[in-house]
KOLROVEX-875632 format. One record per residue (C-alpha): residue number from 1; residue in one letter; chain; x, y, z. Coordinates in steps of 0.5 Angstrom, whole numbers, plus 500, padded with zeros to 3 digits. Layout:
% KOLROVEX-875632
   pos   code   unit     X     Y     Z
   NUM      A      A     X     Y     Z
...
This chain:
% KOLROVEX-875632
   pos   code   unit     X     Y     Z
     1      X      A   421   562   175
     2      X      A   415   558   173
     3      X      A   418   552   176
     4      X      A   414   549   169
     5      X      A   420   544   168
     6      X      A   418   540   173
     7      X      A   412   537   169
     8      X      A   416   536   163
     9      X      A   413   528   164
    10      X      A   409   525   169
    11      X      A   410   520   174
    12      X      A   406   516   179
    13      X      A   406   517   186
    14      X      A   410   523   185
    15      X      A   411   529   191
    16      X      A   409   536   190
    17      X      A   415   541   188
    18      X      A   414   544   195
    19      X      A   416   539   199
    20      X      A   424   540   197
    21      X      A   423   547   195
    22      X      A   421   549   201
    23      X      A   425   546   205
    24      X      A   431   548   201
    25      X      A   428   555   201
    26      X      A   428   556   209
    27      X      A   433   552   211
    28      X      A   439   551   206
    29      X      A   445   556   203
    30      X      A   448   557   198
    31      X      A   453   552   195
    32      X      A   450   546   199
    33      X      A   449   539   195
    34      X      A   443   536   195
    35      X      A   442   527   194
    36      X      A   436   524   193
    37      X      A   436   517   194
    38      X      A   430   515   190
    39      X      A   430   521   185
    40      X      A   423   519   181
    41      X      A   422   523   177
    42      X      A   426   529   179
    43      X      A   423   533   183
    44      X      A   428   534   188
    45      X      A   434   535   183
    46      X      A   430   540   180
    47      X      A   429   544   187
    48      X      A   436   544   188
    49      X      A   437   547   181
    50      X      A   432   553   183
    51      X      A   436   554   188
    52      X      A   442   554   185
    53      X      A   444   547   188
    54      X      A   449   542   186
    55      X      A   444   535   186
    56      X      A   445   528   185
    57      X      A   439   523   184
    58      X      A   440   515   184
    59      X      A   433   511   182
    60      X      A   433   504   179
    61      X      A   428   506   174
    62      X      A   431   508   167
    63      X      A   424   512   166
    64      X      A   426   516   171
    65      X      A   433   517   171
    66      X      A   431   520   163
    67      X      A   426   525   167
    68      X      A   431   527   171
    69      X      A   437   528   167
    70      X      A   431   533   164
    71      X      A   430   537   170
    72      X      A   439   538   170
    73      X      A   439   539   162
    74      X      A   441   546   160
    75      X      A   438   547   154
    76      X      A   433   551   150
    77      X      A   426   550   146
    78      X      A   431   552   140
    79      X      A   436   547   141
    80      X      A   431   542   142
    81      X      A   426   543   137
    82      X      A   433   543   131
    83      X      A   435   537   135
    84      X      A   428   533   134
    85      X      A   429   535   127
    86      X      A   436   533   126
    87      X      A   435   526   128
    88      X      A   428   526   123
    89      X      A   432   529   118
    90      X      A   438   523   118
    91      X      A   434   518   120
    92      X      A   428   516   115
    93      X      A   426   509   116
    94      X      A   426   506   123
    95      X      A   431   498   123
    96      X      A   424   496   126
    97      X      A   417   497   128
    98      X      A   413   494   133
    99      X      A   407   490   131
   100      X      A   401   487   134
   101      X      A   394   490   135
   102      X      A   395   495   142
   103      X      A   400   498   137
   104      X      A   395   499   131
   105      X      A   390   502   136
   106      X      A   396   506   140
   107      X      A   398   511   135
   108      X      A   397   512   128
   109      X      A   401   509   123
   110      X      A   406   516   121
   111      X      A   407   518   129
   112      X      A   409   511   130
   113      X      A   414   511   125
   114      X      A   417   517   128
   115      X      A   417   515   135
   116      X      A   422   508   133
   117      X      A   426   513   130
   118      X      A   427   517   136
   119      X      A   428   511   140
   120      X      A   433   508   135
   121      X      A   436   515   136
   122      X      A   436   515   143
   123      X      A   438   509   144
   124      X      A   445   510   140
   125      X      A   445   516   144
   126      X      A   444   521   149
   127      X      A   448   523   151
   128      X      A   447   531   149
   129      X      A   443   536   154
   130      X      A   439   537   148
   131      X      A   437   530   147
   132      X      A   436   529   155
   133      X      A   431   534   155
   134      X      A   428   532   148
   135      X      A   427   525   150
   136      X      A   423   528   157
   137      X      A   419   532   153
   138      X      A   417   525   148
   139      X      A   417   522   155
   140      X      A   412   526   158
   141      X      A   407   526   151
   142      X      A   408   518   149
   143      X      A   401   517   153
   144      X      A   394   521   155
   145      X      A   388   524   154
   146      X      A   385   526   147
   147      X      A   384   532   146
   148      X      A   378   536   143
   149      X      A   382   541   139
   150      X      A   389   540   140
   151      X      A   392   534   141
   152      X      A   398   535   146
   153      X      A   400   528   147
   154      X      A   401   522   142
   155      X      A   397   516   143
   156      X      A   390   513   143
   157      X      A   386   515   151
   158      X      A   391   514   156
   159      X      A   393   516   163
   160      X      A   398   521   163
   161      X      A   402   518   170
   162      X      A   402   510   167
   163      X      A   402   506   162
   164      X      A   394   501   161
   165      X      A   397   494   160
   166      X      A   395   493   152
   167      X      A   389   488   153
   168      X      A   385   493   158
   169      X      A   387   498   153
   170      X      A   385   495   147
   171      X      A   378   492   151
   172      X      A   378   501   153
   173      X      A   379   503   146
   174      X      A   375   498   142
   175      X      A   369   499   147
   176      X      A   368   508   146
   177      X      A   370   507   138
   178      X      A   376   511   140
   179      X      A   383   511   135
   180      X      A   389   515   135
   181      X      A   390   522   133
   182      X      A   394   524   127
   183      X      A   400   529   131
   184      X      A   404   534   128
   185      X      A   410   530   132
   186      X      A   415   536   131
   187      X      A   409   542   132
   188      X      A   408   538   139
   189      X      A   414   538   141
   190      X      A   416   545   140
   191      X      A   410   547   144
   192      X      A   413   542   150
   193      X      A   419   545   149
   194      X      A   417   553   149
   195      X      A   412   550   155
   196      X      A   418   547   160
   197      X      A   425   551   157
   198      X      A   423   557   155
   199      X      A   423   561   163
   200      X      A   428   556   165
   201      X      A   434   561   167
   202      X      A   438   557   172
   203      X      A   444   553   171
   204      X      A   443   545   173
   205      X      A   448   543   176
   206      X      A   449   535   178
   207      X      A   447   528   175
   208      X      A   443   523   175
   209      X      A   444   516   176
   210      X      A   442   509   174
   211      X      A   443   504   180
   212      X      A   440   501   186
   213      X      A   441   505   192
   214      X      A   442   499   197
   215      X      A   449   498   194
   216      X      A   454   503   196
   217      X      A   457   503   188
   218      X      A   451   507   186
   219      X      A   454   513   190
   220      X      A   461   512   187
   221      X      A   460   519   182
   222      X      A   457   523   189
   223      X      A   464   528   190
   224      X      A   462   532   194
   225      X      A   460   531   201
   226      X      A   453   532   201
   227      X      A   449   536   206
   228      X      A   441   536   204
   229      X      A   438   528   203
   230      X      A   431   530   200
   231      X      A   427   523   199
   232      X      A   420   519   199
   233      X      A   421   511   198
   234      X      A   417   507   196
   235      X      A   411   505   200
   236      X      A   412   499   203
   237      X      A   407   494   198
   238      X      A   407   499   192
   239      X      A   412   495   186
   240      X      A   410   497   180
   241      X      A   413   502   178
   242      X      A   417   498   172
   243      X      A   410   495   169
   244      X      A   407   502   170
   245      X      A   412   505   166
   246      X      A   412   500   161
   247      X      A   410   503   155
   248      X      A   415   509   156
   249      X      A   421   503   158
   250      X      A   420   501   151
   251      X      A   422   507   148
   252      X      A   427   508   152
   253      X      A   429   502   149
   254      X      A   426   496   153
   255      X      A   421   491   151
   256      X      A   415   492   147
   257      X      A   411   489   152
   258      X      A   410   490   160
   259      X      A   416   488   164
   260      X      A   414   485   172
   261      X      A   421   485   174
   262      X      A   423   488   180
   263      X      A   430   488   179
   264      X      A   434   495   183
   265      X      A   428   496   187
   266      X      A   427   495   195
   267      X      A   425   488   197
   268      X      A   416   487   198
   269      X      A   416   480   201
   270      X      A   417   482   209
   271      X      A   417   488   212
   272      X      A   424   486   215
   273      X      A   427   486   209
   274      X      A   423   492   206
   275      X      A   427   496   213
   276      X      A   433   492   211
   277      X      A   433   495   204
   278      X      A   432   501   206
   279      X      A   437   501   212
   280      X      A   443   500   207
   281      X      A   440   506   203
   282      X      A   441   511   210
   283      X      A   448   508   211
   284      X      A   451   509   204
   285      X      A   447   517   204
   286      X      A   450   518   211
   287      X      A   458   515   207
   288      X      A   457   521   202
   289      X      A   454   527   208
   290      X      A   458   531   211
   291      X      A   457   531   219
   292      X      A   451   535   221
   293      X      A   447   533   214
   294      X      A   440   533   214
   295      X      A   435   527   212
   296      X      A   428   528   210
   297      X      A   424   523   209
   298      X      A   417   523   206
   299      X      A   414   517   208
   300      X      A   406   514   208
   301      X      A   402   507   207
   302      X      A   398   505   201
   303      X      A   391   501   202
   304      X      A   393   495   201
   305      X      A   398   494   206
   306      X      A   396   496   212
   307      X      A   403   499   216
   308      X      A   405   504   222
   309      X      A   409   508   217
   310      X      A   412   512   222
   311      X      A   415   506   226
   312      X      A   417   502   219
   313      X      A   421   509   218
   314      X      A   424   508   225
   315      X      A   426   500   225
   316      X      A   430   503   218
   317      X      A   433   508   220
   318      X      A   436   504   227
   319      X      A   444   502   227
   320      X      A   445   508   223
   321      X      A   448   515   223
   322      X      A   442   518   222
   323      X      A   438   520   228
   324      X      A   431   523   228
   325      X      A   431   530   230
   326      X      A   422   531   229
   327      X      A   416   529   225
   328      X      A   411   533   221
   329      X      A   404   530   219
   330      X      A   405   531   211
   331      X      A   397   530   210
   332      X      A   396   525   204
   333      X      A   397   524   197
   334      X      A   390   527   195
   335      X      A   393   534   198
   336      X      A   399   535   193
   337      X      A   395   531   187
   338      X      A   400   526   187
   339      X      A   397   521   184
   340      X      A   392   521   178
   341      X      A   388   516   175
   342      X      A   384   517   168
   343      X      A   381   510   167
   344      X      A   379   509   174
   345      X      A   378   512   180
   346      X      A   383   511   186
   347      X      A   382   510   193
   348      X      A   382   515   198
   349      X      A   390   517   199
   350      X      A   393   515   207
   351      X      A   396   520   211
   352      X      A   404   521   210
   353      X      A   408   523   214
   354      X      A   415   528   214
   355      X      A   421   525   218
   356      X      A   428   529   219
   357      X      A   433   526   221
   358      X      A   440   529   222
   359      X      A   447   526   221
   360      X      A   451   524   227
């Protein structure tokens, strides 16, 4: 297996595959469930898919949990490609368009057109594998670089993990002569589909889920025990992930403009609170695992807010069933290429850590 699915769309501070594929490979059997409480785009779903898994992922993020309902789509290039031609085929003309210079600049007139009448689609409904997977793959081509000869994604230059906000974008754009490309949509689509489904063999088994993993009632479709807990919160400080991904909200039915809320995710304003937060995420895992189950948390720093990640993980972690079993040394973002900028150059990544913890 090619393992290919997994990129099927970008997302920033994303882990390697490795991570939960190794672990899952050395140390689970078969039948397990497997839970990631901050899903992000999926990576851990999509590890316990390879290894025939069942997998639940929670994330407050409506962009990543439509990543994710990908990673467990059980579809094929075909049925994607006759379903994007469906929704075409029925729908001509979008109720609406968003107006204004970035969207001018963005995308050219014809592609814009058909992305409101996916979104308009979608919105309605999605509910469908075929749909699912179809929705990442336009997800995952919204926004990046031009291409020289044959244009793999929509929009004007942009990163391919985040959104640029529409007046840095404009200044970008205006300032190199660049416009948007002129895409055959449906062609663009059928080469993503045969890329990211075409080897997919196995069979996805699990769910996705919307929702705040500190309240318990996100974990409410979880029917199973769970044996495996495979996760990387949120770095203490980095809380920006809806503005990120705002362009890819707006498609999924938000806003035509940045969102800055922050609602679902852990609280950034001490790091108590932060520990707190989490430590109601350990408790609610540790309500749907069965005794013994295992909990590995990748976690690190960023620049901004100098921190003892180890000790910040050892604080959330107290007054809970989880015991700590061993911590590894992980290297740093840049070694998994998780983190990719292609307006600016990032600053250098900070050492993460591993941390395995058992239920008791």
């Amino acid at each position: 297996m090619s393992g290919a699915l997994n990129g099927v769309c970008p997302y920033f501070t994303m882990f390697p595959l490795s991570f939960p594929q190794g672990i899952l490979k050395r140390y689970a059997v078969s039948g397990e469930t497997v839970l990631d409480p901050f899903a992000g785009r999926g990576t851990t779903l999509y590890a316990a898919r390879c290894r025939g898994m069942k997998a639940y992922g929670v994330d407050s993020n409506p962009v990543a949990i439509a990543i994710s309902e990908a990673k467990l789509a059980n579809a094929t290039p075909k049925n994607i490609v006759v379903e994007a031609e469906s929704i075409l085929s029925e729908l001509k003309a979008p109720a609406s368009l968003p107006s204004g210079e970035f969207w001018e600049w963005a995308f050219s007139a014809s592609v814009l057109n058909v992305l409101c009448r996916f979104r308009e689609s979608f919105t309605e409904d999605c509910r469908s594998d075929a749909r699912k997977a179809l929705r990442a793959i336009i997800l995952g081509a919204l926004h990046g670089p031009l291409g020289k000869k044959i244009h793999s994604y929509f929009s004007n230059q942009c990163p391919r993990t985040y959104a640029p906000k529409p007046r840095y974008a404009l200044n970008f754009w205006k300032a190199r002569n660049l416009f948007p490309p002129k895409v055959d949509v449906i062609r663009l689509i059928q080469r993503r589909a045969e890329r990211f489904y075409s080897e997919e063999r196995t069979i996805a088994h699990g769910q996705a889920i919307l929702g705040d993993s500190q309240q318990r009632c996100a974990f409410d479709v979880v029917n199973t025990e769970v044996s495996w807990v495979i996760t990387s919160p949120p770095y203490y400080g980095l809380r920006t992930y809806t503005p990120d991904q705002w362009l890819r909200n707006w498609f999924l039915g938000g806003p035509a403009g940045v969102d800055y809320s922050s609602v679902g995710q852990l609280p950034h304003s001490s790091r108590d609170e932060f520990c707190a937060g989490l430590r109601k995420v350990w408790q609610n895992c540790a309500a749907v695992s069965k005794p013994g189950c295992r909990m590995v948390i990748r976690f690190g720093s960023i620049n901004d807010r100098q921190i003892d990640a180890l000790a910040m993980i050892k604080n959330s972690l107290a007054d809970t069933l989880w015991r700590i079993v061993t911590r590894r040394n992980a290297g740093s973002a840049l070694h998994g290429r998780r983190q990719a900028d292609h307006f600016v150059r990032a600053r250098m990544p900070i050492t993460e850590y591993d941390i395995w913890t058992v239920k008791r």
